[in-house]
Every structure is written in C-alpha cells, then in structure tokens.
PAZAPA-4460 file (N, C-alpha, C; in steps of 0.05 Angstrom, whole numbers, plus 32768, in hexadecimal, padded with zeros to 4 digits):
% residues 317
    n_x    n_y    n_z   ca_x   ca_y   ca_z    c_x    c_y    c_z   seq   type   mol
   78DD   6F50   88E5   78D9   6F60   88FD   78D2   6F7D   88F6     1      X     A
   78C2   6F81   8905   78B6   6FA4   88FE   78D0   6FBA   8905     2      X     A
   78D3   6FC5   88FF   78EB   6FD9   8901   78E6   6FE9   8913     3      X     A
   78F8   6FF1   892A   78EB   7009   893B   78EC   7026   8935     4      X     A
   78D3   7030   8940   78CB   704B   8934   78E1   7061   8936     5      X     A
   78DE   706A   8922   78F8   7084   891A   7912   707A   8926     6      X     A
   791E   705F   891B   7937   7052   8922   7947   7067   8907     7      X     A
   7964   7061   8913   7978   7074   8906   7982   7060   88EE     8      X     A
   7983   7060   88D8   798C   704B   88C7   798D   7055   88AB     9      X     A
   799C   7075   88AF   79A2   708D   889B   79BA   707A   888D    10      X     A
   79C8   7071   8879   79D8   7075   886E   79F4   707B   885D    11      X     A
   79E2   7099   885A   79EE   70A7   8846   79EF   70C2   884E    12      X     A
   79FC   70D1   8841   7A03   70EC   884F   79ED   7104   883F    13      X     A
   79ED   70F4   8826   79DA   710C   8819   79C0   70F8   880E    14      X     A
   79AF   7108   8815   798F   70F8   8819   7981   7105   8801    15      X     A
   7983   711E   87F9   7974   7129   87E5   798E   7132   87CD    16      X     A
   7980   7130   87B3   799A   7140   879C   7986   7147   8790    17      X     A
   797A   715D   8781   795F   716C   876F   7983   7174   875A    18      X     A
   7983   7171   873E   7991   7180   872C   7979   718A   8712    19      X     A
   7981   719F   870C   7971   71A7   86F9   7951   71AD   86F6    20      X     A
   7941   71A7   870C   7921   71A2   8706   7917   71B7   86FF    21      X     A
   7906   71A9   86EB   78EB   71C4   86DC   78D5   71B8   86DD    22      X     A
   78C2   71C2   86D9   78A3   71B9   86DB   7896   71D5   86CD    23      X     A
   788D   71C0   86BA   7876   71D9   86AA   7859   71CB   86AB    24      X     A
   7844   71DA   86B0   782A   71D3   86A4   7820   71E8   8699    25      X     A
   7824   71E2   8677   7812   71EF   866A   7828   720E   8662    26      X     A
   781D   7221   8666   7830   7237   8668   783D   7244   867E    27      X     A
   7831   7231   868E   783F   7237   86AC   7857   722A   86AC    28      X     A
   786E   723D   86BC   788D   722A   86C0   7888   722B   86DE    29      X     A
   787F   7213   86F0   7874   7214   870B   7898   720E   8719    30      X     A
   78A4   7204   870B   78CA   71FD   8718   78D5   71FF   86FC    31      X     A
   78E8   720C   8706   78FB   7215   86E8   791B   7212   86EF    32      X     A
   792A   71FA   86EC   7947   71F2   86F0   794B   71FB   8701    33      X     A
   7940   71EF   871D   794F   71F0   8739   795C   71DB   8746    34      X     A
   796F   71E3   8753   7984   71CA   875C   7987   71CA   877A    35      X     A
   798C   71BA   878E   7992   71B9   87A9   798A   71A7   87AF    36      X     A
   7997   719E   87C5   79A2   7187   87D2   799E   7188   87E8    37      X     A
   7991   7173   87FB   7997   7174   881E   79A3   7152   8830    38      X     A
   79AB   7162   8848   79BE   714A   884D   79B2   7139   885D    39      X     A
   79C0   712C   886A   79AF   710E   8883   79B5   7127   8899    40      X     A
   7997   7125   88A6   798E   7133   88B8   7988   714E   88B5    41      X     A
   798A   715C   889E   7985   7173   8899   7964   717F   8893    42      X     A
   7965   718E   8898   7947   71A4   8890   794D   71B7   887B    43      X     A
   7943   71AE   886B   793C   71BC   8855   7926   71CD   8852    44      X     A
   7927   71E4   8857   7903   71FA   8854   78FB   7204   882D    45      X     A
   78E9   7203   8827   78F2   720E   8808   78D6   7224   8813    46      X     A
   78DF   7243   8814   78D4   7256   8820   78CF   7262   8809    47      X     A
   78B1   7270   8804   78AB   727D   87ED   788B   7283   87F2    48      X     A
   7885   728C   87E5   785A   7296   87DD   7850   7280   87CD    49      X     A
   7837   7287   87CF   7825   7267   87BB   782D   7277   87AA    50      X     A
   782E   725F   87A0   7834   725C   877F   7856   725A   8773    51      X     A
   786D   725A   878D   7881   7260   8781   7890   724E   8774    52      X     A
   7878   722E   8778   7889   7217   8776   7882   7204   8780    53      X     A
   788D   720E   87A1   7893   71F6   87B0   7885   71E1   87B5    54      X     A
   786B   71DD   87AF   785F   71CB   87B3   785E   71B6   8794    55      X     A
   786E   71BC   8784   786D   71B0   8766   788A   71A6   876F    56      X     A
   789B   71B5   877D   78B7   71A9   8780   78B9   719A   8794    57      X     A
   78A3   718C   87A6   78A0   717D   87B8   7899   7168   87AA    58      X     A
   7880   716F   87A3   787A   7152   8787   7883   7143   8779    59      X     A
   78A1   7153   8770   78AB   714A   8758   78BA   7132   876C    60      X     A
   78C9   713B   878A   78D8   7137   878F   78C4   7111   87A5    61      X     A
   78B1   7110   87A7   789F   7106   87B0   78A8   70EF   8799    62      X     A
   78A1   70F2   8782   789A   70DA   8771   787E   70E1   8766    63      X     A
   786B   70F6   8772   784E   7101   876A   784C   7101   8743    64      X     A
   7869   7114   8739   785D   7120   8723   7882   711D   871B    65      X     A
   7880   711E   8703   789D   7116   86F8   78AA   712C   86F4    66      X     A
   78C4   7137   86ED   78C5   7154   86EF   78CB   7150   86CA    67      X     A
   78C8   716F   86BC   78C9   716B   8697   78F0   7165   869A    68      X     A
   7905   7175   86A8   7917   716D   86A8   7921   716C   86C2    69      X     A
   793C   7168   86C6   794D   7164   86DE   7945   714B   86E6    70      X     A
   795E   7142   86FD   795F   7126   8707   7957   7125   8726    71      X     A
   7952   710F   8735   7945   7112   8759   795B   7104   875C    72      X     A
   796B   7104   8774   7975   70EC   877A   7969   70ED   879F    73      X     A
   795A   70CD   87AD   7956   70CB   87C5   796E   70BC   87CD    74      X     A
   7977   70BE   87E4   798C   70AE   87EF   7998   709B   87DE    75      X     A
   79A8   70A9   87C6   79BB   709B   87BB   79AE   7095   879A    76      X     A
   798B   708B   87A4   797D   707D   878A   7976   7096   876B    77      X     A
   7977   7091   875B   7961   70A6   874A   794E   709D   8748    78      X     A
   7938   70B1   874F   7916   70AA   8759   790C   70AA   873D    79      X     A
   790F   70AD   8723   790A   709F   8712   7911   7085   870B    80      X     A
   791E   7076   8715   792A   7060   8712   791D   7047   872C    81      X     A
   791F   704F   873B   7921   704B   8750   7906   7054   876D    82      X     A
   78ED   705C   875A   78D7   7065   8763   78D0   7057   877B    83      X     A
   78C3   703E   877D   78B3   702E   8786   78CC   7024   87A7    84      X     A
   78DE   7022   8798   78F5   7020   87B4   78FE   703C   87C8    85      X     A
   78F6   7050   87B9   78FF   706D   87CD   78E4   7075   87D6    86      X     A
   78C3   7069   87CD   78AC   7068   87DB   78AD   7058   87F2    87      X     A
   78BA   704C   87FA   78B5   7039   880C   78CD   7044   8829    88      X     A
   78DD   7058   881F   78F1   706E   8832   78EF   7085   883B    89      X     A
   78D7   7091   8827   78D6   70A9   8824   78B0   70AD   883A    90      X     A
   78B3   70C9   8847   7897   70CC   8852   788D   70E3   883B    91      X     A
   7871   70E0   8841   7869   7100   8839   7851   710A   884A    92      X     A
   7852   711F   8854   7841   7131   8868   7829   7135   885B    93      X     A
   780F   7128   8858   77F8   7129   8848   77E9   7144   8858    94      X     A
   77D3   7150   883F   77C9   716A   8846   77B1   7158   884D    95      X     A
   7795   716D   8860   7785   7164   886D   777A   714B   8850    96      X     A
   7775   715F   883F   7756   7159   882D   775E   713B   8818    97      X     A
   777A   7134   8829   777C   711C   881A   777C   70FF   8827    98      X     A
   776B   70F9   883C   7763   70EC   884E   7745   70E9   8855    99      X     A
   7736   70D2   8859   771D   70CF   885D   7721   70D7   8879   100      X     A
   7708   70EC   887D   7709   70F5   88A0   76F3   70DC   88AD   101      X     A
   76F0   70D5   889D   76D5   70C1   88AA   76E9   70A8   88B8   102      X     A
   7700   70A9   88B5   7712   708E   88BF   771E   7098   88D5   103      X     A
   7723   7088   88F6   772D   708B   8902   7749   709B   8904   104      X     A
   7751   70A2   8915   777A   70A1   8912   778B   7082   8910   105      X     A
   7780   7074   891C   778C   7055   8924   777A   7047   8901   106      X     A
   7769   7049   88F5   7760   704A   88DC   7774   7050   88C8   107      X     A
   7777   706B   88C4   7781   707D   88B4   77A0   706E   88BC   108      X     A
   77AD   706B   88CA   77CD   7064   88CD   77D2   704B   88C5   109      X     A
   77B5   7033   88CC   77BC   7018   88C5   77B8   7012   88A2   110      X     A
   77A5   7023   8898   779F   702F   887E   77C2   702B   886C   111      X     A
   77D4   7047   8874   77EF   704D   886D   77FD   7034   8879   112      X     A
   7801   7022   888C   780F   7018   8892   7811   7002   887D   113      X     A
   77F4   6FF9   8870   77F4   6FE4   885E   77FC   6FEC   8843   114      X     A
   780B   7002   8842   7815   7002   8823   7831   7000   8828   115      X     A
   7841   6FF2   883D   7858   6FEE   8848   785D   6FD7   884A   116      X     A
   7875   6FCA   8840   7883   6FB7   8844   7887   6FAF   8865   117      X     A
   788F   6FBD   8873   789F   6FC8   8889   7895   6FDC   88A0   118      X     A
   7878   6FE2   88A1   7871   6FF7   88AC   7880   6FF9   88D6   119      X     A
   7878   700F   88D6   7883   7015   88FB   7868   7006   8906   120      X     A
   7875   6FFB   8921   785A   6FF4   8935   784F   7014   8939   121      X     A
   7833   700A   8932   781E   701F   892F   781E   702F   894D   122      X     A
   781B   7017   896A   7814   7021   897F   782E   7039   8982   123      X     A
   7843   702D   8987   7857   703E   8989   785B   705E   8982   124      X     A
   7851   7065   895B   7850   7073   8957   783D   7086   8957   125      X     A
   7824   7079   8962   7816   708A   896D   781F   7090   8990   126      X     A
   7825   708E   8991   7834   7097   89AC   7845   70AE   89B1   127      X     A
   7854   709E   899B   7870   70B8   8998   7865   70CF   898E   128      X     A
   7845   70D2   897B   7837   70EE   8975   7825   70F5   898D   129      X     A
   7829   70EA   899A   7807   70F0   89B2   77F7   70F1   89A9   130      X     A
   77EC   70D6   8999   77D3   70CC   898E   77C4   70B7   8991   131      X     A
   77D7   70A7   89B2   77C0   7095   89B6   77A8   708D   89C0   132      X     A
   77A5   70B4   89D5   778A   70AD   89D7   776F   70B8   89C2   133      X     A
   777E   70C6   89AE   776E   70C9   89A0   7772   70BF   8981   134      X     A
   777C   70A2   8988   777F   7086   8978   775C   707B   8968   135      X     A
   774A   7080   8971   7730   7073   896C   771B   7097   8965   136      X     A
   7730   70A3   896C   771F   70BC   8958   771B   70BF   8940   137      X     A
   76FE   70CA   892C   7703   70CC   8917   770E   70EC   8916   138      X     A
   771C   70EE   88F7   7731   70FD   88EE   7724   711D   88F5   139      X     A
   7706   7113   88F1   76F1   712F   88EB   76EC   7140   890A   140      X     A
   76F0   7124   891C   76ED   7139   8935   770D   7141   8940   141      X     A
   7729   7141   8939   773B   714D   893B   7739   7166   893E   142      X     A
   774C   7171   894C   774C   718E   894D   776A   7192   8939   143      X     A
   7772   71A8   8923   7781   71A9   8917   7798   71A1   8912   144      X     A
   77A8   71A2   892D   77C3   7199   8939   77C5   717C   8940   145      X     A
   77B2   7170   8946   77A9   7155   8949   77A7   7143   892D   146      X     A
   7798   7152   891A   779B   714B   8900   77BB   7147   88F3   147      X     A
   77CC   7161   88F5   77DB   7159   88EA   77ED   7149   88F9   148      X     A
   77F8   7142   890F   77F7   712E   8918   77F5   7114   8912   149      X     A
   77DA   710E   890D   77D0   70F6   88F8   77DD   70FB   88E4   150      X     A
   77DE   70FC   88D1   77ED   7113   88B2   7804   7101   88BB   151      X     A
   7818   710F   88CC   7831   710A   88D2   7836   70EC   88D9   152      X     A
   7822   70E2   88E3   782D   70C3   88F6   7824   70B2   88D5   153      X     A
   7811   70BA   88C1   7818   70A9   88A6   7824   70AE   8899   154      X     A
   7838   70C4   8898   7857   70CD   8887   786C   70BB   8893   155      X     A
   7869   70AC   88B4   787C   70A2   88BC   7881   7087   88C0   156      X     A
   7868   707E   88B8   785D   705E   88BC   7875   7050   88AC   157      X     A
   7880   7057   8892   788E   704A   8886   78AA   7050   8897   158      X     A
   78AE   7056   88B0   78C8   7062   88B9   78DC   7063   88A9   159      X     A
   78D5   7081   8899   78E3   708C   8885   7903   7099   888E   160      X     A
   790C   709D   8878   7933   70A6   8880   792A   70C5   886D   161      X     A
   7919   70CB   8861   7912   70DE   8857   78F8   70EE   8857   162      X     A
   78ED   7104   8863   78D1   710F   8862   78D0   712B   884D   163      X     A
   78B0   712E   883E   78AD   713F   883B   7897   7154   8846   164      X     A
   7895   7163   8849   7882   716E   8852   7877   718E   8848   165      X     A
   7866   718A   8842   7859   71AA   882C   7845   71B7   8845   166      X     A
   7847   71D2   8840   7846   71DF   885A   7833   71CD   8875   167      X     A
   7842   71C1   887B   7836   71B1   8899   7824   71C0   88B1   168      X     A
   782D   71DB   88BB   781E   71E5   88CE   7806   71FE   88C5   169      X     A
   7801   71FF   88AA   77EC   7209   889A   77D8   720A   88AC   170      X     A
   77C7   7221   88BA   77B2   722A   88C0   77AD   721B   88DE   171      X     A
   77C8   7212   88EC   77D0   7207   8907   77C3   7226   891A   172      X     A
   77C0   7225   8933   77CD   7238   8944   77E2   723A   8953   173      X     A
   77EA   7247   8964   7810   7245   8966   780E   722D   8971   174      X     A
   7801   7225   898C   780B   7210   899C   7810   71F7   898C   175      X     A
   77FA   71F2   897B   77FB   71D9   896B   7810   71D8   8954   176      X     A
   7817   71ED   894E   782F   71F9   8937   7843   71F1   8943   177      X     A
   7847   71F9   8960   7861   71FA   896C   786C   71CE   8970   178      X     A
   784F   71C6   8979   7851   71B0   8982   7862   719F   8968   179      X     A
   784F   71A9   8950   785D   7199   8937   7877   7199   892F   180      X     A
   787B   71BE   893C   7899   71BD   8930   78A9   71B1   8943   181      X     A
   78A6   71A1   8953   78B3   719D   8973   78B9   7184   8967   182      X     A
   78A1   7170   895B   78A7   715B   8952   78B6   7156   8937   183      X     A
   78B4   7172   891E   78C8   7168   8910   78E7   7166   890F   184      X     A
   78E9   717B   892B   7906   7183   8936   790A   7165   893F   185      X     A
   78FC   715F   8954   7900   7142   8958   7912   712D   8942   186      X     A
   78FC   712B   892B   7906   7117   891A   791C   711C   8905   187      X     A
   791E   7136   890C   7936   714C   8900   7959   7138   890B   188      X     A
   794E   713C   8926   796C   7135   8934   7968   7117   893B   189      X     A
   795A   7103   8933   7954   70E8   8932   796D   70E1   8916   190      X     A
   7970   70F4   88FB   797E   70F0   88F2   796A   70F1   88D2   191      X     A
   7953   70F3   88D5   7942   70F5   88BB   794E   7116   88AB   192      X     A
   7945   7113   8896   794E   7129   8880   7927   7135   887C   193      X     A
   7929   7152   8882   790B   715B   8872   7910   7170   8867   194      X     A
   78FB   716C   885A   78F7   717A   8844   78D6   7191   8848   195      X     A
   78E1   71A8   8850   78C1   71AB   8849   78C0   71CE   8841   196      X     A
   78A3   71C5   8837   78A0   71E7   8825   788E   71FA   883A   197      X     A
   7891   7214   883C   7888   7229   8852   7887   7245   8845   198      X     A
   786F   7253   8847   7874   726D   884B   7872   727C   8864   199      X     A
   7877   7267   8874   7877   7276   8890   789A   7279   8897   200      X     A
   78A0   728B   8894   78B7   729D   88A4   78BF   7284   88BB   201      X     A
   78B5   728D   88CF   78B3   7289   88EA   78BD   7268   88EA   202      X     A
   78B0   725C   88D8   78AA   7237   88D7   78C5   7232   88D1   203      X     A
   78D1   7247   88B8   78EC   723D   88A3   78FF   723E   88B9   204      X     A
   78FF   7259   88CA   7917   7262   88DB   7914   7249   88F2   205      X     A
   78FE   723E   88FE   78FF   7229   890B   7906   7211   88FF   206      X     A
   7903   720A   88F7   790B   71EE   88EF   791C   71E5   88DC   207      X     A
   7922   7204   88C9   793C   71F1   88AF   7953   7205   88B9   208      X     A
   796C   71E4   88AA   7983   71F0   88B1   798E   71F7   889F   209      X     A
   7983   71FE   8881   7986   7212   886A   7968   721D   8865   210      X     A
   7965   7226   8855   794D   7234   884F   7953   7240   882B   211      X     A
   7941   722E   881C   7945   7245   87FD   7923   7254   87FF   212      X     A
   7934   7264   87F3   791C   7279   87F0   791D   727B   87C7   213      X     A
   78F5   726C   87CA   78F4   726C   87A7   78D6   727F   87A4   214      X     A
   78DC   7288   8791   78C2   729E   8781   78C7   7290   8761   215      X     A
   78A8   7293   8756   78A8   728F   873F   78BB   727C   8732   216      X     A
   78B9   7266   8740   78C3   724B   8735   78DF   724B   8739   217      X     A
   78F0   725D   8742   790F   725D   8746   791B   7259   875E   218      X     A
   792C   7255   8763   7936   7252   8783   794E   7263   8785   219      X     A
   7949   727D   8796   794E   7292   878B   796E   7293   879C   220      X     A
   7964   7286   87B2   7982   728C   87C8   7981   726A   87D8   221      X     A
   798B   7269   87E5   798F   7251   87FA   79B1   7254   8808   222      X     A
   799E   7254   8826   79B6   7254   8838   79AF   7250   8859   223      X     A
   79BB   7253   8864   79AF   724E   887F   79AC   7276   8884   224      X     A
   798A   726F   889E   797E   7288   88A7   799A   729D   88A9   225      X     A
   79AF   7297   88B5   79C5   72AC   88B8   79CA   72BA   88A4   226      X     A
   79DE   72A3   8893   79EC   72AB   8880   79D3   72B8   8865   227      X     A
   79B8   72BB   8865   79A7   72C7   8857   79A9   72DF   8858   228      X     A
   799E   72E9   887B   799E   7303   8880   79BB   730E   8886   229      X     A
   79D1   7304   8882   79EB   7311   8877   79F3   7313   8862   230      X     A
   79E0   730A   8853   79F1   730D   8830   79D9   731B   8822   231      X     A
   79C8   7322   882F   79B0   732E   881C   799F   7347   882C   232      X     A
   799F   7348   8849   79A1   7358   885F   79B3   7364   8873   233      X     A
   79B1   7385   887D   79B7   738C   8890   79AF   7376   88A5   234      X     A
   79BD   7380   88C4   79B5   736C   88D8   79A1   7379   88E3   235      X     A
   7992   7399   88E5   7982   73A2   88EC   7974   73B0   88CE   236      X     A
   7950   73B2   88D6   7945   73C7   88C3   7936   73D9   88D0   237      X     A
   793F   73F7   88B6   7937   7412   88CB   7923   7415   88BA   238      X     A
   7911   741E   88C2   78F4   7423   88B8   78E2   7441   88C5   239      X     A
   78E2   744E   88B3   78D9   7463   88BF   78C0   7475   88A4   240      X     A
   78AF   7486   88A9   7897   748C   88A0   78A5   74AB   88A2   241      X     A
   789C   74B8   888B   78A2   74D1   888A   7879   74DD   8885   242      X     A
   787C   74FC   8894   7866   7502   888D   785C   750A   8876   243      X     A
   7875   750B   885D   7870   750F   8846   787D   74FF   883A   244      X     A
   7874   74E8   8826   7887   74D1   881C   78A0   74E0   8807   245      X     A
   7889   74F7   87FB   78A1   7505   87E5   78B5   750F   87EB   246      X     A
   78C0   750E   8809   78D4   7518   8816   78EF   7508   8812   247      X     A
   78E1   74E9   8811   78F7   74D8   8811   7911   74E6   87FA   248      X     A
   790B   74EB   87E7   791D   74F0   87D3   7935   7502   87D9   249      X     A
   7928   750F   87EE   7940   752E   87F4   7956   7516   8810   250      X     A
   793F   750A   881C   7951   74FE   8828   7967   74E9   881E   251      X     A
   7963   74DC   8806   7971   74C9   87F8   7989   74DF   87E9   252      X     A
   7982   74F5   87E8   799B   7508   87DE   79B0   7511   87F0   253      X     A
   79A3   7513   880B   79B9   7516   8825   79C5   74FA   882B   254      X     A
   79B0   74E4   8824   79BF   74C9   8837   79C4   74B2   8823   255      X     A
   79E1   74AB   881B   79E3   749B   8800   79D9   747D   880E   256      X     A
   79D4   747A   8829   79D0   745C   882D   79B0   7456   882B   257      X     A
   79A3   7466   8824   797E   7469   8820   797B   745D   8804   258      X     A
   798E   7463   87F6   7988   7455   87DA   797B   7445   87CB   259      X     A
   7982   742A   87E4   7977   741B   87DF   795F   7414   87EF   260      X     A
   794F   7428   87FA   7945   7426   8811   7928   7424   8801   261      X     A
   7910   740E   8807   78F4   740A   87F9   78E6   740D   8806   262      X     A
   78D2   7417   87FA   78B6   7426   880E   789F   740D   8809   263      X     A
   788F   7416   881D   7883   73FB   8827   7864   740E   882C   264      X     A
   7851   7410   881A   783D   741F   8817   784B   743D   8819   265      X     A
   784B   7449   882E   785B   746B   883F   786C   7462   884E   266      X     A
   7876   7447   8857   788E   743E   8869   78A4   743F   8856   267      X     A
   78B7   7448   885A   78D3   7443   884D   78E7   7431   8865   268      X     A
   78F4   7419   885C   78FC   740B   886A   791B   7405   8853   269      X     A
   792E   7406   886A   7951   73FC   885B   795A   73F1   8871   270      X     A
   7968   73DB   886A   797D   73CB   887A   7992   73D4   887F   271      X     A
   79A2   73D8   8895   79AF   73E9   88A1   79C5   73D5   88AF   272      X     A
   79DC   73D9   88B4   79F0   73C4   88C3   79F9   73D5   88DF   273      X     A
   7A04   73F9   88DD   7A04   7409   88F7   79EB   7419   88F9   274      X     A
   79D3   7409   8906   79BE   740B   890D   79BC   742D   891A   275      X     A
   79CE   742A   8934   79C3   7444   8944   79D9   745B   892D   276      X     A
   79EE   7460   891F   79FA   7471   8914   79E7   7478   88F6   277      X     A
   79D8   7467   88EC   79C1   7473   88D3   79B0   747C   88E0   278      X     A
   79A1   7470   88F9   7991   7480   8901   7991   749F   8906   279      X     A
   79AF   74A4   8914   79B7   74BE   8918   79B8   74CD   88FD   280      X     A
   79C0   74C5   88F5   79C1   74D3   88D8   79AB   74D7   88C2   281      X     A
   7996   74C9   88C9   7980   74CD   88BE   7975   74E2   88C8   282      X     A
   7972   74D9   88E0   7964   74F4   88F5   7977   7513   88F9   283      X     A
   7989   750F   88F4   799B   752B   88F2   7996   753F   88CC   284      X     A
   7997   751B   88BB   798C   752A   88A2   796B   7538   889F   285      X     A
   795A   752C   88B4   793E   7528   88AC   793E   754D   88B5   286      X     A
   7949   7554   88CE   794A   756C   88E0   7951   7580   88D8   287      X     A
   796E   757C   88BE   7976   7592   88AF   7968   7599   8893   288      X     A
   7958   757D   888E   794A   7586   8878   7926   7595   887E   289      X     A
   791E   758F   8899   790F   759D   88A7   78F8   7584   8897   290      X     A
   78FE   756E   8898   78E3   755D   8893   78E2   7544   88AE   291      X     A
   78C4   7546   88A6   78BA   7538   88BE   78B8   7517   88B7   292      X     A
   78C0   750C   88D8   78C3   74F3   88D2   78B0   74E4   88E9   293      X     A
   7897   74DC   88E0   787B   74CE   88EC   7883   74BB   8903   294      X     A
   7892   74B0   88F2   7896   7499   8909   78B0   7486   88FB   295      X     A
   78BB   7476   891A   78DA   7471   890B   78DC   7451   891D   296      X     A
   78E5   7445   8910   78EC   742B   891E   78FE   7414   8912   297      X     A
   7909   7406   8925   7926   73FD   891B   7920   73DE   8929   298      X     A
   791D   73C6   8910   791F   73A9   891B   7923   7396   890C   299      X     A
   792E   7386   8912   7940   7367   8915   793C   735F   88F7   300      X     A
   794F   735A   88DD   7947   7350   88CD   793E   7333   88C6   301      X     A
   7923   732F   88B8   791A   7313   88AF   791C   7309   8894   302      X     A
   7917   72F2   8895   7918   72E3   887A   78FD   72F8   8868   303      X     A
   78EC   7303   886F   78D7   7311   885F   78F2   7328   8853   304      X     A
   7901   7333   885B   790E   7351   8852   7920   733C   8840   305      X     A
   792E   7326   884C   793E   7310   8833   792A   730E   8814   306      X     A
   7922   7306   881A   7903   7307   8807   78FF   731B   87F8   307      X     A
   78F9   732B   8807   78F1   734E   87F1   7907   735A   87EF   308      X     A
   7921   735B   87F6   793D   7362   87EA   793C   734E   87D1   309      X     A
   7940   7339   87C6   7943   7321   87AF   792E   732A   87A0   310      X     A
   790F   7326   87A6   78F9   7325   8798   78F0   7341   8794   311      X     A
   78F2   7354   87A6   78E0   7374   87A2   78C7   7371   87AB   312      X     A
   78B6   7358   87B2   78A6   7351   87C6   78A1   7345   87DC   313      X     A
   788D   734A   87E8   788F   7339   8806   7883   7327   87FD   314      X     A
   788C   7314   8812   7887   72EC   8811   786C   72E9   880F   315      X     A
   785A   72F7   881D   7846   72F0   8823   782E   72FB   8811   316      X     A
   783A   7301   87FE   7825   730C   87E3   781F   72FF   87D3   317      X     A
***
C-alpha cells in the first residue's frame, strides 16, 4: 500500500548526530571537527557566507561525499553503514541546474518517484504543493517559486522522516520565499526534522528552532535566535556617525562601555542593554567634549551583529 503523504511515523527522538566531521580538498579544510545534533521535528539552520561549509556539511550528511573523519548517525543508523537504507528516509532539496527543464513537473516527480521502494501518491502531493495545475508544465516555463516547489515535491516523494535543504529560497522574491517557508513550517510541525543551510538572516530566524552560525569550516556558536542575541548581544544597537571619525577615541576615554564599540566604514556601532541611559551619556559626553555627532540611531539586535561580534565580519561578505 502506498503510504500517505507526509504521514507521522517519526520514531525516534533524535533524527540527526554529526560527531567530529572534517572535509578537506586539497589544501582547503572546507569542515573542520564539527559536531551537532537535531531532534524529531526540529529545524536546524547552519547560518554562515559561501564558502563557510555548509554546503560540504550537507553533503557529507546527504551520503553525497564521505566526510575524511567523524561519524553521521540518521535516525538511529550510521550512514556509513547503513547508506542505501537512510536514502530511502531521507529527502534532499535539489538546486535548479540539477534537473532536465525540458521534463514536465508530473515528469520530473514520476522520474524521483521511481528510485523508491515506497514512493507518496504523486496526485496528492502535488496538491499539497499547489502544483496540479501546473502538473503538465515544463520546468523551463516555471516562474522561480514554482520551480522550487517542484524541487520540494521530489525531496518528498520518498515521504521522508528527514529533509535536507541547501539554501532553498535562493534568488526567490518575498511572496514566493514566504510561500516556501509556509510550507517548510508546515512539514516542520507534521513532525519531520530539517536541516537546512542559509545566509539569509531573515530565512534562519523564520524557520529554525536553533540556528549554528559557521565561518571558515567551524561551527562557531549554536543556539536558539534568543539565547544567541543574549549571550553574544546587547538587546538594542546604538549606532551613530561622528563628523570626525578621529573623535571616536576621546570619546572611548570618557565612555568605558564604547570599547568595544566597531566602526562600520565612519559608522561606529556597540551593543547596548540600557538603551535610552547610553544614549544620554553619549550625547552629554559628545556636548562636553564639543564634538559633533552626524547622525545617531538605535535598533533591534540581529543574527548579522551575532555574526560580526564572533567573526569581526558581516555574514554577508
């Protein structure tokens, strides 16, 4: 009997275990001994810039590419051991350029469905994506969001207990961004475990319910969006432009909490916890030291200031 689409039939409590992984090519260390774990029903984001990794730590974790050390474990199995049986559990979110566009959507799905033991009734799950009227489309006349879509309904054919997904809403616009993440929230609270890599801010804070943040092959922090910007951020950032940057220094001699405060081309920006009382005191120091202050502004801290507090750069470089 065909199994029904995205049926609950989790288990185990922990769906992912990564201990130790590295990956080198060549003189590159693309993952260097990272470890973490995610649970049944959890979102996992691995947040970082090209090149930090995450797309080699998806791989490894895929079955794609073997890692040089550390062990995988999928729901219980080790995926070295145990390959060919955690393919048949596991989804993965395919990028455009790895699909013939010349093949329908109802093509392209019956395509994936035949490398399954077990696949979902096809009609169904095009349904559940809003793809059956554009079931007999080829891939090429899709509009972006539509595409991935398609993408998504052959990660799910095997009605997987595990997904991966490497940045999924890549070069989306919001509505179609929004729609996707609507649906992975969906399969989020169906009871599936994902996994997926982002340098979009915005994507991580939507959809995972931890978030590591990796640069240069390491996984630098991991925690949920809160507990990040409490252990590595003020809850507000003050940011303000002096009309002479060389000024900053006299002010870092009046105000010991500037210290740590990093300039951002001529912006100097510090994380702050009594928002309106530094402000006063900046502006009472800026007045008695008779320097001028261009412009001043005070807002909400993000995973980017998590980021450039740990790394000393922004995410998106």
């Amino acid at each position: 009997m065909t199994p029904n689409i995205l049926a609950k039939n989790l288990t185990v409590s922990l769906t992912v275990k990564a201990e130790g992984l590295s990956k080198r090519f060549g003189e590159l260390i693309a993952v260097d001994e990272i470890s973490f774990s995610v649970a049944q029903g959890e979102c996992l984001a691995i947040l970082g810039p090209n090149g930090a990794g995450k797309t080699t730590t998806c791989e490894m974790l895929e079955g794609l590419i073997a890692p040089d050390s550390g062990t995988i474990e999928i729901l219980g199995l080790r995926l070295d051991s145990h390959r060919q049986e955690l393919l048949e559990k596991i989804g993965v979110q395919l990028q455009e350029t790895a699909l013939y566009k010349k093949y329908t959507v109802r093509e392209t799905v019956e395509l994936f469905a035949s490398f399954y033991q077990q696949p979902v009734t096809i009609d169904v799950l095009l349904a559940k994506l809003d793809l059956s009227e554009k079931q007999h489309a080829r891939l090429e006349h899709l509009s972006g969001g539509q595409k991935q879509r398609a993408y998504l309904a052959c990660s799910l054919i095997n009605n997987p207990q595990v997904l991966f997904l490497d940045e999924p809403t890549t070069g989306l616009d919001p509505q179609a961004r929004r729609y996707i993440w609507d649906l992975l929230c969906t399969l989020k609270g169906e009871g599936r475990s994902l996994v997926l890599t982002t340098h979009n801010m915005e994507e991580a804070q939507a959809l995972a319910d931890r978030i590591a943040i990796m640069d240069r092959g390491k996984i630098l922090a991991l925690d949920t969006y809160e507990k990040l910007l409490e252990r590595y951020c003020g809850a507000k950032v003050l940011s303000f432009e002096l009309s002479d940057p060389a000024h900053l220094t006299s002010l870092r001699a009046q105000l010991a909490w500037l210290a740590p405060a990093r300039l951002q081309g001529e912006r100097c920006e510090v994380e702050v916890e009594q928002a309106s009382d530094f402000l006063q005191q900046l502006i009472r120091a800026a007045d008695h030291l008779q320097i001028k202050i261009a412009s001043l502004a005070l807002r909400q801290s993000t995973l980017e200031d998590v980021f450039l507090q740990i790394t000393g750069r922004k995410l998106q470089a």
